[in-house]
C-alpha angles and dihedrals in degrees: 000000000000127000103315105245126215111253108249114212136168121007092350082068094041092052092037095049086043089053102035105035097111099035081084102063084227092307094140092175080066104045085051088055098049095054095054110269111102121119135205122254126207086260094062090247119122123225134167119291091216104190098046076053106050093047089054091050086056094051090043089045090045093058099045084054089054090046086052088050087062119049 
């Protein structure tokens, strides 16, 4: 597997999706990797590990909507 990435949560996902969306070209498996949350499979291959993802979008999207709340 590649260099092991720390896994980014809260508003350091928020910030990092906001600022990298579009370096991906719509891979969505990348941009989950990227940001920390591939897995290895017995193959050796990584691939996203969707559900630890997309809990950690709706925190980070949680938070971005209370910041809103609040301006």
């Amino acid at each position: 597997m590649a260099k092991k990435v720390e896994k980014l949560t809260g508003e350091e996902l928020a910030s990092y999706l906001a600022d990298h969306r579009n370096d991906f070209d719509g891979n969505g498996d990348a941009l989950c990797m990227a940001a920390g949350y591939g897995i290895e499979r017995a193959d050796g291959t990584e691939k996203c590990n969707f559900s630890d993802f997309v809990k950690a979008l709706a925190t980070a999207v949680d938070l971005n909507d209370n910041e809103d709340i609040e301006e």
